[in-house]
N, C-alpha and C positions, 0 to 999 in steps of 0.2 A: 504493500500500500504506500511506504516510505518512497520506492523508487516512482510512482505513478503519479503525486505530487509533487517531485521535484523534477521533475519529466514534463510534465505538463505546465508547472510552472515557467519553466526554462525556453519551453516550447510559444509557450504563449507570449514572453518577453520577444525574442526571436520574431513572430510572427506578428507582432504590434510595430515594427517599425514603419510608420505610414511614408512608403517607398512613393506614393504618388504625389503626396504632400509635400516633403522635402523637393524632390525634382521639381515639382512645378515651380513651387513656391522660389525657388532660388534662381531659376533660369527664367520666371516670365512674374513676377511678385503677384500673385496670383493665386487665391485659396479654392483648393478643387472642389473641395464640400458647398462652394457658391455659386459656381457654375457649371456650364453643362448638364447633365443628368447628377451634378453630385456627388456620383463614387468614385468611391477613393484608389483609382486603378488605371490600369495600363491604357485600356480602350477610351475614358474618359480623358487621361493624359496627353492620349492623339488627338482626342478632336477639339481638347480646347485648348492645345499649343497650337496646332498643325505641323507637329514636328516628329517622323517617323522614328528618328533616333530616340527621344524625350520616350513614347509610347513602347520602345521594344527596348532600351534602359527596364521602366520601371514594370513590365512585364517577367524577365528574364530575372531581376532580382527579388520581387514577389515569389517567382519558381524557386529559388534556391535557397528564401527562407523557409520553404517545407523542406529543401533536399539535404538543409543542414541541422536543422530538427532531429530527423529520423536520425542521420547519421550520426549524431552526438550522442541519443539515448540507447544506439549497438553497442556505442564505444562504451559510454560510462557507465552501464546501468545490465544489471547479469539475469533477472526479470524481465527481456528482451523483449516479447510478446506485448507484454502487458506496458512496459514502456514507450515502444513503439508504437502503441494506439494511444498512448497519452500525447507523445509527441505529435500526433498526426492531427489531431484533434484538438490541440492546444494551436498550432500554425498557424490553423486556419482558422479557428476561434480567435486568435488575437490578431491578424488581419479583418476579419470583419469588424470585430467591436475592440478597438484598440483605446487604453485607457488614454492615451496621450491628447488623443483628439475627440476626446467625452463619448468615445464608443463610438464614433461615427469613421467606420471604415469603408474596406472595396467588399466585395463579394465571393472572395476566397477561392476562385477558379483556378488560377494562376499557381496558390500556396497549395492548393488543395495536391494538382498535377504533379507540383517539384515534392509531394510525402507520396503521391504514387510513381512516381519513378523509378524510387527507391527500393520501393516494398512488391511493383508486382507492375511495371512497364508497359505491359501488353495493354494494360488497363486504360491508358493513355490515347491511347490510339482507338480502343474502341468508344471511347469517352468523346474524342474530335468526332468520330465516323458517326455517332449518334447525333452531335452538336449539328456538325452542317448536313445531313442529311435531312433533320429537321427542320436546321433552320432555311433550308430552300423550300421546304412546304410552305410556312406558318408565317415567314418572310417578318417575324421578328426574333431578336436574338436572346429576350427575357425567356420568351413560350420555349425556344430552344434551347435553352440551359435549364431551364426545369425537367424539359422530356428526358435530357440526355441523364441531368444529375437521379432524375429518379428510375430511369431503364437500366443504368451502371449495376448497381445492389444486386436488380432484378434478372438479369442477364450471371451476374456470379453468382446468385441463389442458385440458379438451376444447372450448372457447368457443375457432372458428376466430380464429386470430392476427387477422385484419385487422377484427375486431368487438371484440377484447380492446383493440387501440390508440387504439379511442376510447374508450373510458373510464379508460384509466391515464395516468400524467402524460408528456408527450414524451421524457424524459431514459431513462423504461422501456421498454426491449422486453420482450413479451411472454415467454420465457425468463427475463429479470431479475428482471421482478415475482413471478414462479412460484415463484422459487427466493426472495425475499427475503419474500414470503407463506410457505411452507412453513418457512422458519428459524424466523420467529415461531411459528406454528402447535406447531413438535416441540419448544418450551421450553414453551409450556401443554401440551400433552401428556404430560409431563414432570411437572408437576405436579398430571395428575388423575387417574395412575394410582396412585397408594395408594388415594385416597379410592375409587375406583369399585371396587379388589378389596377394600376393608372392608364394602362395601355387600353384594357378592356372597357373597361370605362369611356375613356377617350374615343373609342371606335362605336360606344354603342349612341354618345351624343354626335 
């Protein structure tokens, strides 16, 4: 339990640093939480700089506050499993609601991707192929990171256990990873249900 608190703790410091905020803020003096749509991330970064470097900067280092998460709690923490989903879940929890900026973070895509990279790769990829395959339907990209974040779980619920174990790290059982997928997963969730009923709303006036 000792390692799961200082795991998640650490994980959650790590994953609060508002990577969107700093960049804008320093390169255009400019508070991201006031314009554009608001959050605190990579895609809002591009569009209210216009600057693809600025957007794939704070993209890529959003990713690798989950890839260094994960990786600190194999290192220091012998409760692996259980640290591991603390980390994973702490990343992304302290990118969305980060204490720095009164809880008002990004939506934890980005952190969420760089603790599955780590823990089960493949996941990645089917995570995108859900994203835009969706989102060429629905032709918004809230609806499509809902579909995709809630098919993810749903798609490893049903991949027979002894085909899931080759592709997650030895320390997971198949049930571990489900549930520490799924933790991540209902903290972005969390934060794309306003914007998708402002959308709805919006379409239905």
């Amino acid at each position: 339990m000792t390692n799961y608190i200082v795991s998640l703790v650490v994980s959650y410091l790590i994953g609060s640093i508002p990577t969107a905020y700093l960049v804008v803020k320093s390169t255009s003096e400019v508070d991201i939480r006031k314009v554009g749509s608001g959050n605190v991330g990579g895609r809002n970064a591009l569009e209210v700089t216009g600057k693809k470097w600025i957007g794939v900067v704070v993209t890529v280092v959003d990713l690798l506050k989950g890839v260094v998460s994960v990786l600190l709690a194999t290192l220091l923490f012998d409760d692996t499993a259980t640290a591991v989903s603390a980390a994973m879940f702490g990343a992304v929890l302290g990118h969305c609601y980060p204490m720095w900026l009164k809880f008002h973070g990004g939506r934890g895509l980005a952190t969420g991707a760089g603790s599955l990279l780590v823990t089960g790769w493949l996941w990645v990829f089917v995570w995108l192929a859900l994203y835009f395959g969706t989102e060429k339907i629905t032709k918004n990209v809230h609806a499509a990171s809902v579909i995709a974040l809630v098919g993810l779980p749903l798609i490893t619920w049903f991949i027979p256990g002894l085909w899931l174990e080759k592709i997650i790290p030895k320390y997971f059982t198949p049930p571990e990873f489900f549930t520490a997928g799924s933790m991540i997963v209902a903290v972005c969730l969390s934060r794309h249900i306003e914007p998708l009923k402002e959308y709805y709303e919006t379409k239905k006036d």
